[in-house]
C-alpha positions as CSV (number, residue, x, y, z in Angstrom):
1,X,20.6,-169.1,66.0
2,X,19.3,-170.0,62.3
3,X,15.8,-171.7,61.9
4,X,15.7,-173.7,59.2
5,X,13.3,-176.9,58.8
6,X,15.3,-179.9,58.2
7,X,18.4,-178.8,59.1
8,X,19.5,-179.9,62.9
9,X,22.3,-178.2,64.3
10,X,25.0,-180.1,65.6
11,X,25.4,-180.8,69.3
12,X,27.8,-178.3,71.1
13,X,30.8,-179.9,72.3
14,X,32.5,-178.4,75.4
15,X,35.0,-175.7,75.0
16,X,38.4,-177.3,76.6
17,X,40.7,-175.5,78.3
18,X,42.9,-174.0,75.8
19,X,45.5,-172.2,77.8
20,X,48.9,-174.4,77.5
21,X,50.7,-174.6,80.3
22,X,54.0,-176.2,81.8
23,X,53.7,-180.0,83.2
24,X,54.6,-180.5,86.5
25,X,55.6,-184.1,86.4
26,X,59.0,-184.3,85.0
27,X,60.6,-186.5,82.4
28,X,63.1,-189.1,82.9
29,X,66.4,-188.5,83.7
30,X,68.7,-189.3,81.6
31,X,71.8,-190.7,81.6
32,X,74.2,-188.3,79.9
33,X,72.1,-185.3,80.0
34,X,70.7,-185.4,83.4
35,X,67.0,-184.0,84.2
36,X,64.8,-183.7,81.0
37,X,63.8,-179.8,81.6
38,X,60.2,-179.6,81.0
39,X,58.6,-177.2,78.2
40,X,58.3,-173.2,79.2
41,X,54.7,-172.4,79.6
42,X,53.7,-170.1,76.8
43,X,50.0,-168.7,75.6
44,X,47.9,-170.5,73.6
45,X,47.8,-169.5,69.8
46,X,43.8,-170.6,69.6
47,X,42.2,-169.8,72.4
48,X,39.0,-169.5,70.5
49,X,38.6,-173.1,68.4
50,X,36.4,-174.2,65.7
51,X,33.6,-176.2,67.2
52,X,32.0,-176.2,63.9
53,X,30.7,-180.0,63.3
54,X,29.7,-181.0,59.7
55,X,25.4,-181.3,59.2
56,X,23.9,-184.7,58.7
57,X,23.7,-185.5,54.9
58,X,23.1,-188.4,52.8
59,X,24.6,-190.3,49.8
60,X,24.1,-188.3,47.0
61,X,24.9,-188.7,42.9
62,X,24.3,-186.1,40.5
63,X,24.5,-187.2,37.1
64,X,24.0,-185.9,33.9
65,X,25.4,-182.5,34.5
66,X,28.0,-180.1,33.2
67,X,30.8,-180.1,35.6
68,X,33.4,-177.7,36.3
69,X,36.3,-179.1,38.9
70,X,37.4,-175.7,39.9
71,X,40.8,-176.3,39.2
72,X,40.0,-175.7,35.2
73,X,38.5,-178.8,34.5
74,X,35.2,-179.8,32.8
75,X,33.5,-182.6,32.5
76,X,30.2,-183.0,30.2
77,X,27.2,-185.5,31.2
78,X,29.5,-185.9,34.3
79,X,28.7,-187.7,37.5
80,X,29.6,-186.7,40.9
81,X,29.4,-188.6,44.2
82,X,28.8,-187.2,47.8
83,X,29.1,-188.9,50.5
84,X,30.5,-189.0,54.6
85,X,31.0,-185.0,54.0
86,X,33.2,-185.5,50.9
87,X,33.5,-186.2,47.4
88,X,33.6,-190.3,46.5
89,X,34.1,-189.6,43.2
90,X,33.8,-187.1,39.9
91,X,33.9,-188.6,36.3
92,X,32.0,-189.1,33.2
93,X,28.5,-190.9,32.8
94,X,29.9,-194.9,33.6
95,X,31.2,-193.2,37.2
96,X,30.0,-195.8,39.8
97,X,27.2,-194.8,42.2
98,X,26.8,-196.0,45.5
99,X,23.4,-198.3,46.4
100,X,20.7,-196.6,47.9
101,X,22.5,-193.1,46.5
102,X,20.0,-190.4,46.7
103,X,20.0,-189.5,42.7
104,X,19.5,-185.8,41.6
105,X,19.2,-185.6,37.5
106,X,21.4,-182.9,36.5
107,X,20.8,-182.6,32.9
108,X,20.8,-179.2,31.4
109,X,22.3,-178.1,34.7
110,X,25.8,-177.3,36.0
111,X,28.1,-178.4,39.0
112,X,30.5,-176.3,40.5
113,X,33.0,-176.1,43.7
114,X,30.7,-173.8,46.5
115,X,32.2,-170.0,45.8
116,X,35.0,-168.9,48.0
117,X,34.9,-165.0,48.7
118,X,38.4,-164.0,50.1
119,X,37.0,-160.7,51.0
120,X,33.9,-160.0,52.9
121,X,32.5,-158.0,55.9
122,X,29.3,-160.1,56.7
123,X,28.8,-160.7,60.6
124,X,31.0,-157.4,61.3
125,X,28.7,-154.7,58.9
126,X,25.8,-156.8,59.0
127,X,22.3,-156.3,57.8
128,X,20.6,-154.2,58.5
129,X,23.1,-151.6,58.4
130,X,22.8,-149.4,61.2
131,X,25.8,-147.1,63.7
132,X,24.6,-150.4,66.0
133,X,26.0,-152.9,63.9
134,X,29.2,-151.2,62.4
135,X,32.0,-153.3,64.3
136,X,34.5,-153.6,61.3
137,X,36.8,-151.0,61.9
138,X,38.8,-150.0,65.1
139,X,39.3,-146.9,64.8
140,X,41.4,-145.6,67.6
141,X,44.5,-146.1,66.0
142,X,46.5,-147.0,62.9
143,X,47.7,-149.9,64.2
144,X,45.9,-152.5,65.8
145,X,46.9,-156.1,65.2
146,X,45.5,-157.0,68.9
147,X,41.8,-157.1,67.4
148,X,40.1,-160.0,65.8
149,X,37.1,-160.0,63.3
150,X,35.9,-162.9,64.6
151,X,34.9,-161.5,68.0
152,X,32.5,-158.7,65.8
153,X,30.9,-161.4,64.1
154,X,26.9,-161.8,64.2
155,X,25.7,-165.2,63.1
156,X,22.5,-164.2,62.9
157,X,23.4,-161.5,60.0
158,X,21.0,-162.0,57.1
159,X,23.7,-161.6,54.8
160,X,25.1,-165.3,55.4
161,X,22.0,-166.9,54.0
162,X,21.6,-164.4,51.3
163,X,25.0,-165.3,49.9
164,X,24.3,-169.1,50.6
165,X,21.0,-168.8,48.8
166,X,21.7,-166.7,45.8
167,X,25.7,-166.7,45.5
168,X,26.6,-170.2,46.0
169,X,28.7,-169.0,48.4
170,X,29.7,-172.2,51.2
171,X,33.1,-170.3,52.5
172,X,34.1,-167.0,53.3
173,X,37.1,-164.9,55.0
174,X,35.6,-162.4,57.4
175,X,38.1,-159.3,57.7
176,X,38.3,-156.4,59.6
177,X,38.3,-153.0,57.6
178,X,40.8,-150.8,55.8
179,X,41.0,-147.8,58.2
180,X,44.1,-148.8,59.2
181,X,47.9,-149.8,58.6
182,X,47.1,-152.9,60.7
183,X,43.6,-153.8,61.0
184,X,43.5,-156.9,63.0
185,X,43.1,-160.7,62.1
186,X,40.5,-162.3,59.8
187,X,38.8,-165.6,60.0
188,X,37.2,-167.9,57.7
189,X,33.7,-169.3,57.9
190,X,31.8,-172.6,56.6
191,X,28.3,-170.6,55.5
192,X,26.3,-172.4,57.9
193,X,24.0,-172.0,60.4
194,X,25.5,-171.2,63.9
195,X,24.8,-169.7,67.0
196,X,28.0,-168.7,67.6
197,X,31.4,-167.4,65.3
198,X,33.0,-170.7,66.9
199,X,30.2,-172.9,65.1
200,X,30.5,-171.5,61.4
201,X,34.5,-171.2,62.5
202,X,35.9,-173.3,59.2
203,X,38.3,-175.9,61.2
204,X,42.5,-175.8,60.3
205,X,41.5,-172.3,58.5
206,X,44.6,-170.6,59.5
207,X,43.9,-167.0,60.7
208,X,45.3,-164.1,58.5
209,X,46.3,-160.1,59.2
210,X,44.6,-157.1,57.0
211,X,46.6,-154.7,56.6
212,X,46.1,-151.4,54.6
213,X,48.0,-148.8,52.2
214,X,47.1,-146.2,50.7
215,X,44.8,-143.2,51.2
216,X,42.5,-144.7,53.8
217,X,44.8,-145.0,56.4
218,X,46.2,-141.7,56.0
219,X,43.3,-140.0,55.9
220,X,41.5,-141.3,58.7
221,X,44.4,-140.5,60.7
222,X,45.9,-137.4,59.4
223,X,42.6,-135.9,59.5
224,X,43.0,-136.3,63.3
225,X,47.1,-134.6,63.7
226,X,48.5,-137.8,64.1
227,X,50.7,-140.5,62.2
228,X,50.3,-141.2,59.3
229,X,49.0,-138.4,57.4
230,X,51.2,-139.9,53.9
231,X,52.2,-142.4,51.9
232,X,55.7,-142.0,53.4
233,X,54.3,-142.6,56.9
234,X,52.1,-145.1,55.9
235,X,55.4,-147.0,55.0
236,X,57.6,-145.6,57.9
237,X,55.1,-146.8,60.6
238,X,54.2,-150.5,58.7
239,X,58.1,-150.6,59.2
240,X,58.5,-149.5,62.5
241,X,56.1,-152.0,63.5
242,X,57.2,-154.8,62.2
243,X,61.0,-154.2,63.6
244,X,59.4,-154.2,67.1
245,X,57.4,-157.6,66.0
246,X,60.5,-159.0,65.1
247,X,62.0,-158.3,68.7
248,X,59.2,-159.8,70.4
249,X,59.6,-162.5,68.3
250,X,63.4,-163.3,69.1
251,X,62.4,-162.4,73.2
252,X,59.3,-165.3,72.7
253,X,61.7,-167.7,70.8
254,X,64.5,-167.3,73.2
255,X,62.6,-168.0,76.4
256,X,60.1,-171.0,74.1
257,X,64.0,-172.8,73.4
258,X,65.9,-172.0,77.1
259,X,63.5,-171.0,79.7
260,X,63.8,-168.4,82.2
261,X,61.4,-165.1,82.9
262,X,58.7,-165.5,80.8
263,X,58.3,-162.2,78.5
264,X,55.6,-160.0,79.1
265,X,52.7,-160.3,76.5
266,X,51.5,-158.0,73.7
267,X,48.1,-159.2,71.5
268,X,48.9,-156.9,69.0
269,X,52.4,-158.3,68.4
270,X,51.3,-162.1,69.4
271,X,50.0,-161.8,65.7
272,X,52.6,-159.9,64.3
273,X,54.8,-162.9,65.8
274,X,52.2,-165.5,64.1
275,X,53.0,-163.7,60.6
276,X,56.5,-163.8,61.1
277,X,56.4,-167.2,61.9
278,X,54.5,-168.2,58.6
279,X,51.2,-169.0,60.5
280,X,49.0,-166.1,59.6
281,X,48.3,-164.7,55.8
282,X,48.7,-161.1,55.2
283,X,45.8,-160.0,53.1
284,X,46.9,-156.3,52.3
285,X,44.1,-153.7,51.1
286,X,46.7,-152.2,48.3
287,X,45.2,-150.5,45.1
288,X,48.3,-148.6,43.1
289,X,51.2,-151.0,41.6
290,X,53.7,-148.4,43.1
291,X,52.7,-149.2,46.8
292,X,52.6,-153.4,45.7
293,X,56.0,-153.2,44.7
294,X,57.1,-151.1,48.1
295,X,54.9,-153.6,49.8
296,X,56.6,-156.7,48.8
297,X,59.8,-155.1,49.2
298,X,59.0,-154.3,52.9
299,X,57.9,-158.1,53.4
300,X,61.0,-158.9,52.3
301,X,63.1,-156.8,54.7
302,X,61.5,-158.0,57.5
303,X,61.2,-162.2,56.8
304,X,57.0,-162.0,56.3
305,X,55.3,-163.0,53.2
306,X,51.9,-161.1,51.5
307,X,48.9,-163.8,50.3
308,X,47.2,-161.7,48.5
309,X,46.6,-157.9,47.5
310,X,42.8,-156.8,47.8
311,X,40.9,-154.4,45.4
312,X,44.3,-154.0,43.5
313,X,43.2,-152.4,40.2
314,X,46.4,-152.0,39.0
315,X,47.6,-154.9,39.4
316,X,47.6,-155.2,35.5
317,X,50.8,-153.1,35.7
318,X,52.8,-155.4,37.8
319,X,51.4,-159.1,37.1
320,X,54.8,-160.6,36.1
321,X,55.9,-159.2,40.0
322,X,53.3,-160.7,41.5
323,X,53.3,-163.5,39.7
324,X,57.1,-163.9,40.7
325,X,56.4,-163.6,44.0
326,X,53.1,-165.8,44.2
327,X,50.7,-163.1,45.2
328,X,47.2,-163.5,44.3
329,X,45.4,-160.3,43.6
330,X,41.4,-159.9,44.9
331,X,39.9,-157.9,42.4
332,X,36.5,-156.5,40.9
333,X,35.6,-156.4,37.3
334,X,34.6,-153.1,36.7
335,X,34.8,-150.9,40.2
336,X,37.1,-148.1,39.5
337,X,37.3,-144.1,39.8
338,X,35.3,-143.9,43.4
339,X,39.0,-142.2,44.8
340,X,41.5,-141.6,43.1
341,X,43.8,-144.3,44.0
342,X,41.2,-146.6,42.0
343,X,41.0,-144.0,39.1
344,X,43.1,-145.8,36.8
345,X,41.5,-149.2,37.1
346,X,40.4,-151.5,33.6
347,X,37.8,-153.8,33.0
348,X,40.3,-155.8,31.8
349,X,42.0,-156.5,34.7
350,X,41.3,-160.1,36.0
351,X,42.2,-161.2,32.6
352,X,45.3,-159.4,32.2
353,X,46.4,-160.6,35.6
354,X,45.2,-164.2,34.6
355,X,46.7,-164.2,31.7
356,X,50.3,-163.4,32.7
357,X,49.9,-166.2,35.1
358,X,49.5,-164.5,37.9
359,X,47.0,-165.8,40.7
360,X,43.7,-163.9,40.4
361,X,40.6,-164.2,42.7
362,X,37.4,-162.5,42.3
363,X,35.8,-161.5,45.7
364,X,33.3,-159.0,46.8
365,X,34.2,-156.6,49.5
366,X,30.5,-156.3,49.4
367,X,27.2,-158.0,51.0
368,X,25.6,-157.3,47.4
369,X,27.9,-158.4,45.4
370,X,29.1,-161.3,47.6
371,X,25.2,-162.6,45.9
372,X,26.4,-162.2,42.5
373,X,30.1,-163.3,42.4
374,X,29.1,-165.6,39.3
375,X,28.1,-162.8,36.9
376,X,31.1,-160.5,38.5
377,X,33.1,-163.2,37.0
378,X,31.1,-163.4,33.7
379,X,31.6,-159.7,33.4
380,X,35.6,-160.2,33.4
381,X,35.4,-163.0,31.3
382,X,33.8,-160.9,28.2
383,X,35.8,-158.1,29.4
384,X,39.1,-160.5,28.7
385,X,37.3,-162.0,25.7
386,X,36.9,-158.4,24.0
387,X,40.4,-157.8,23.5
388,X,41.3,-161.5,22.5
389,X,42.2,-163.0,25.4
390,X,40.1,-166.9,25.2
391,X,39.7,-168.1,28.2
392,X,37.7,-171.0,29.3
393,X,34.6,-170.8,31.2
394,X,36.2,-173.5,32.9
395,X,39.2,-172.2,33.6
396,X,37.3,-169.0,35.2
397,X,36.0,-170.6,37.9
398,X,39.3,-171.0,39.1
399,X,38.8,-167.2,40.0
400,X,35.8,-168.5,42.6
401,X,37.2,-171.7,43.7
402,X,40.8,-172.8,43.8
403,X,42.4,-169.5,43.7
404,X,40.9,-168.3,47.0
405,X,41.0,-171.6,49.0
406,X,45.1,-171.3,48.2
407,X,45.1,-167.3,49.0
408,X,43.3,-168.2,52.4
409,X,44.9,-171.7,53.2
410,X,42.6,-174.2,52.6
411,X,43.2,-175.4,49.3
412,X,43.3,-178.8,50.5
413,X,40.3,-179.2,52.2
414,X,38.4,-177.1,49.3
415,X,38.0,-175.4,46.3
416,X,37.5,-177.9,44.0
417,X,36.1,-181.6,43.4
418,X,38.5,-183.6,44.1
419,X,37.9,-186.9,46.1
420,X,38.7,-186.6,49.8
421,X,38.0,-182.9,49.8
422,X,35.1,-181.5,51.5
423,X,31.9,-181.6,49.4
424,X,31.0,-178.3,49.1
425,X,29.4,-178.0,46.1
426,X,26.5,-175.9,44.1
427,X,24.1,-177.8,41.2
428,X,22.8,-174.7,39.3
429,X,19.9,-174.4,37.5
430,X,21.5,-173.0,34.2
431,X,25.1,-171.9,32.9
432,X,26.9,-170.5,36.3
433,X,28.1,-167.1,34.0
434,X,24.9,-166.5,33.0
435,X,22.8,-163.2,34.8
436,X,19.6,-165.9,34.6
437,X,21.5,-168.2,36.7
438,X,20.9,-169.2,40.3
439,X,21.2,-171.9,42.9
440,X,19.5,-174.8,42.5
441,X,20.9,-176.9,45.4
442,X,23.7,-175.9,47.6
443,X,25.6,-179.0,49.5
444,X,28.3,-178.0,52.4
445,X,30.1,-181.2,53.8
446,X,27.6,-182.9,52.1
447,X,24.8,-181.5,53.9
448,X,22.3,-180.2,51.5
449,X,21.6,-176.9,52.9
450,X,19.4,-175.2,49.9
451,X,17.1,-176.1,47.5
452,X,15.1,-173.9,46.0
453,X,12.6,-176.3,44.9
454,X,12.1,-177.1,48.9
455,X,10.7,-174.2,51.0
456,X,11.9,-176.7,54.3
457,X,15.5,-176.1,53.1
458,X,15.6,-172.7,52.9
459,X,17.4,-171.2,56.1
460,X,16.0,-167.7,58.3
461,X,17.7,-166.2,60.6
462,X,15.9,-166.1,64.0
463,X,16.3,-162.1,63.3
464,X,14.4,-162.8,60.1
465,X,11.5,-164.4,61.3
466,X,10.7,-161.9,64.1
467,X,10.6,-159.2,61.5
468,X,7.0,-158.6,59.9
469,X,7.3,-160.5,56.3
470,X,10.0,-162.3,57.1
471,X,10.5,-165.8,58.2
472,X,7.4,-167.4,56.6
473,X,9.0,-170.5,54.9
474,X,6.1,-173.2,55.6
């Protein structure tokens, strides 16, 4: 549970039953066809629902501000309208504003989507980090599909309102880690307050897979005599896999269409299934261009389709592949050289992938830098500028916003302000690329869940306030 004065949380609605089953009552006969043969029973493919419900908020209007859509837009001494958990409206100075409109004066000030990080651990390595708390990695084999992050979140991980607070950060995809070939299925959070995964759980998210190349799988399992201890492994087990996904698949499909014995179940390939079916994302931990390229030609054979490469430092050396393909890359600005299979990373990366238009994403893979995803950006922005390629602060944001709600599927519900989508959306207190920079008001659905200038609207974890020091907002 999350204290915060001024917030309420929303009421809990009842779980419902979310196993599907067969109905007994049958349909109307008809005429030609005879007995209308009821649906097979099958398993339910959400047995854990959003029960997230949007925090009261008021009309607001900012004015005066410098705005940036999110989608590469700006607008100078803009206006933006909040209202009923959405945007109203976004346009210059004669914009219309609602009677009664709480007003905020933006001037000298900036407005921004709420950052998106595609790539983050908080909830399942949480803060502080202790052997108690590490619950982002199974472990006990390279593949393992059946687990999901979601069930190793902590709510009450200090990290959420730290990247609320300082990051602007109002949505995040929580995935398990890279120890092996399949790691298990992520889930996306709204950064608020909850007492439970299912509270913060953003709703229609749909769920995605990590999956893994590269040396961390084989060494965490070759180090231990077993499969795979290589690159070639690491490909001939992904593969492997996937051919038995696709037989469960045509089993489940089979008996979904005519009936009969209903197949026996298996978590790990229920996802598997879900991929195949175009219903979960793969997010693939992938760092060489050599193992992209073998990677999207193994989604290929087998009928699935990649979102997005994480850390991906070479992804300079294949942008035109993945921009043919529609891969977004998650990258850093300047992380390179910890292994060797991130040894011949360049700052100039994120450019060089944006610039060949290619998809590119900034995220953090990190409950630091998750705080600081603005001035990670900034960093790739001069890195670009350096060697001549101009691009648009504007345009950059694209890198926090739009480009991650599209690599985790909900582009449109978010990641930019647009009327109808959901207001998430940071006023800062300066230019958003500058290392000065920092929150000054952070809205989610409307719901204005910071403000600096408002000690009552700053949110504490109950773990925070029974620690000595912590939790003494007045």
């Amino acid at each position: 549970m999350v204290s915060n004065k001024g917030l309420l949380l929303p009421l809990l609605a009842a779980l419902a039953a979310c196993a599907t089953t067969s109905t007994e009552s049958k349909a109307p006969e008809s005429a030609s066809n005879g007995p209308a043969r009821s649906k097979p029973a099958t398993y339910s493919r959400d047995p854990f629902p959003s029960t997230y419900k949007v925090y009261p908020g008021v009309v607001t209007a900012i004015t005066g501000a410098t705005i940036f859509d999110g989608e590469g837009g700006r607008i100078e001494n803009g206006t933006i309208v909040l209202a009923d958990g959405v945007i109203r409206a976004v346009g210059g100075a004669d914009t219309p504003i609602p009677d009664g409109a709480t007003r905020i004066d933006g001037t000298g000030k900036w407005v921004t989507p709420g950052i998106i990080d595609v790539h983050s651990h908080l909830g399942d390595y949480p803060s502080p980090s202790v052997e108690a708390h590490q619950d982002g990695n199974e472990v006990t084999g390279p593949v393992r599909p059946e687990v999901w992050a979601e069930h190793s979140v902590w709510p009450q991980d200090p990290g959420f309102t730290r990247a609320l607070t300082n990051g602007g950060v109002t949505s995040l995809q929580i995935l398990p880690g890279s120890a092996n070939l399949f790691g298990g299925r992520s889930v996306t959070l709204k950064n608020v307050p909850g007492r439970t995964m299912q509270q913060m759980k953003f709703p229609g998210a749909p769920y995605g897979l990590k999956m893994a190349c590269g040396e961390n799988p084989k060494r965490v399992y070759g180090g231990r005599n077993q499969m795979p201890a290589s690159r070639m492994a690491n490909v001939a087990v992904m593969r492997q896999t996937w051919a038995r996904a696709q037989e469960y698949r045509r089993r489940w499909d089979k008996y979904e269409k005519d009936g009969g014995e209903m197949p026996a179940r298996d978590l790990a390939m229920d996802t598997l299934r879900g991929v195949l079916d175009g219903d979960i994302l793969v997010h693939n931990h992938c760092y060489r261009a050599d193992e992209m390229a073998n990677i999207i030609d193994m989604s290929k054979e087998f009928g699935y389709k990649v979102s997005t490469f994480h850390h991906a430092v070479e992804a300079y050396k294949v942008a035109d592949l993945l921009k043919q393909n529609g891969i977004c890359s998650a990258l850093w600005a300047d992380w390179w050289g910890f292994k060797m299979e991130a040894y011949d990373g360049i700052n100039e990366n994120i450019p060089f992938v944006h610039n060949a238009g290619a998809c590119t994403i900034v995220h953090s893979d990190d409950p630091n830098g998750i705080q600081r995803l603005n001035q990670e950006a900034a960093k790739a922005l001069a890195f670009g500028r350096k060697v001549g390629i101009q691009i648009p602060d504007e345009v950059a944001w694209t890198w926090l916003a739009i480009n991650p709600a599209r690599a985790i599927g909900v582009a449109d519900k978010t990641g930019s302000l647009k009327p109808g989508k959901m207001a998430d959306v940071v006023l800062w207190n300066g230019h958003p690329f500058s290392v000065y920079t920092r929150p000054a008001e952070v809205w989610i659905d409307g719901a204005l869940m910071y403000d600096s200038a408002d000690p009552s609207r700053r949110p504490v974890t109950d773990f925070e306030l029974g620690q000595p020091g912590e939790g003494d907002v007045k």
